[in-house]
C-alpha positions as CSV (number, residue, x, y, z in Angstrom):
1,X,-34.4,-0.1,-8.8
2,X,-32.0,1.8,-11.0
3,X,-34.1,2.4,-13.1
4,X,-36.9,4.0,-10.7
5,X,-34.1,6.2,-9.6
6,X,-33.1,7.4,-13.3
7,X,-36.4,7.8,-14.0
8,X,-36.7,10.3,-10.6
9,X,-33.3,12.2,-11.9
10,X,-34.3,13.0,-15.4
11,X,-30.8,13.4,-16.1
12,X,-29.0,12.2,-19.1
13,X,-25.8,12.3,-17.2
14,X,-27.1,10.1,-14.9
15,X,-28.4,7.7,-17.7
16,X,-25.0,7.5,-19.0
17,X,-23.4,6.6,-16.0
18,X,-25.9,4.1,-15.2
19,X,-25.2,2.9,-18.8
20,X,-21.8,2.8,-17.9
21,X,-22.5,1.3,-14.5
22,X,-24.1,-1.8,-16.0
23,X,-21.6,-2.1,-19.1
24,X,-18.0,-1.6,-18.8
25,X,-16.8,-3.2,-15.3
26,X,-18.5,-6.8,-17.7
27,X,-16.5,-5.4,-20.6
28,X,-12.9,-5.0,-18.7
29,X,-13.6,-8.3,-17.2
30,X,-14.0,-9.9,-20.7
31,X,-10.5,-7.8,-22.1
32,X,-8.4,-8.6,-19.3
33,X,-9.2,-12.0,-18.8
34,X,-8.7,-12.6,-22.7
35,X,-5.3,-11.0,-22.3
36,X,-4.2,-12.9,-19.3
37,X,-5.3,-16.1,-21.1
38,X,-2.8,-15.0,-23.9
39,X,-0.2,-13.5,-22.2
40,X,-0.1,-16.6,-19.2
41,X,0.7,-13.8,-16.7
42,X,-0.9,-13.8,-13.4
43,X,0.4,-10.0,-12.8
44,X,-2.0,-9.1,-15.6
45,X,-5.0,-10.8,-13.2
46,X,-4.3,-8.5,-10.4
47,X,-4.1,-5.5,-12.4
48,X,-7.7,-6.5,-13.6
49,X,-8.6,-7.6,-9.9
50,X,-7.7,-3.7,-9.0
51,X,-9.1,-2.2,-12.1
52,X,-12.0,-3.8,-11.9
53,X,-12.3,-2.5,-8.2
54,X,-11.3,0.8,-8.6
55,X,-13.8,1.6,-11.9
56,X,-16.8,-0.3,-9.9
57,X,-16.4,2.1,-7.0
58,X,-15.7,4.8,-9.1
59,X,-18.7,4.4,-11.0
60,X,-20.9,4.4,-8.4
61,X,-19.1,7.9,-6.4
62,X,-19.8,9.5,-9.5
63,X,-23.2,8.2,-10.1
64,X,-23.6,9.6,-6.1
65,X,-22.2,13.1,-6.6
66,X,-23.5,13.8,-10.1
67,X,-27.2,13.2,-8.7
68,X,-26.8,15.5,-5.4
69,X,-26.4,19.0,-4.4
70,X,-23.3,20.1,-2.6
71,X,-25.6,21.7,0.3
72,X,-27.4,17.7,0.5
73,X,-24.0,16.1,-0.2
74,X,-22.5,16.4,3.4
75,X,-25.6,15.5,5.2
76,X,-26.0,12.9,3.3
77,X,-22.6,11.5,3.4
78,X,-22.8,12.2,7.3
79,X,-26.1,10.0,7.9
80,X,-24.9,7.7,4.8
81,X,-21.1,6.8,6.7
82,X,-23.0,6.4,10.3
83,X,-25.4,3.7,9.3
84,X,-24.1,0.2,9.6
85,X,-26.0,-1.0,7.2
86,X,-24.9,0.5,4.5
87,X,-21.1,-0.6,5.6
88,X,-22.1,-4.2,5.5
89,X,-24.3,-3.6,2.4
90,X,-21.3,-2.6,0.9
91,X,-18.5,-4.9,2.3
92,X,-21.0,-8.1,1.0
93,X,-21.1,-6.3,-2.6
94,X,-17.5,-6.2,-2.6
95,X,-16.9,-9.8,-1.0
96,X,-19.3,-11.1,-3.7
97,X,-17.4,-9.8,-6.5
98,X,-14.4,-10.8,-5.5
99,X,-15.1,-14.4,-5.5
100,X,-16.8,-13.8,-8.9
101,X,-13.7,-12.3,-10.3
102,X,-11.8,-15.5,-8.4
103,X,-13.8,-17.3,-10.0
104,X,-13.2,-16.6,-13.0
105,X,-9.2,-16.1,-12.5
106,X,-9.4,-20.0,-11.9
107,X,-11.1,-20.7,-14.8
108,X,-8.8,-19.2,-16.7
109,X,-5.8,-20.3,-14.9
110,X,-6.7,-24.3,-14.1
């Protein structure tokens, strides 16, 4: 499905975000957890935790406004923020990667 909606955009901005999108949330996952294994620091686990957070959602708010108008933008974030399916679309994406990232914190941990 992303890629039906790249192909829509003909954007290269849009590819690179995606590109980014799909490659370095895996990537910082890999670092940290390779540097918390070395370092034996769980404080270095929640910095990754919030990292990894904060550049997921970050991702996709750019992928969002670089592919809209600002005139679309606010109707679309009005309809988009009153449909309650998109809020528990998005709260079982971000459950489901936090016990992924749990996951792997025990792994690395026990």
């Amino acid at each position: 499905s992303i890629y039906i909606f790249n192909q829509q955009q003909k954007n290269s901005m849009i590819t690179l975000l995606i590109a980014l999108f799909w490659t370095l949330p895996p990537f910082l996952l890999y670092l940290g957890l390779r540097a918390a294994r070395r370092l034996k620091n769980n404080c270095a686990l929640y910095c990754l935790y919030y990292m990894y957070n904060l550049m997921y959602i970050g991702l996709i708010f750019a992928i969002i406004l670089q592919s809209m108008d600002v005139k679309d933008l606010i109707k679309v974030l009005k309809d988009y923020i009153q449909s309650a399916s998109v809020w528990f679309g998005m709260l079982s994406q971000i459950f489901l990667c936090n016990v992924f990232i749990t996951d792997l914190m025990f792994i690395t941990i026990f």
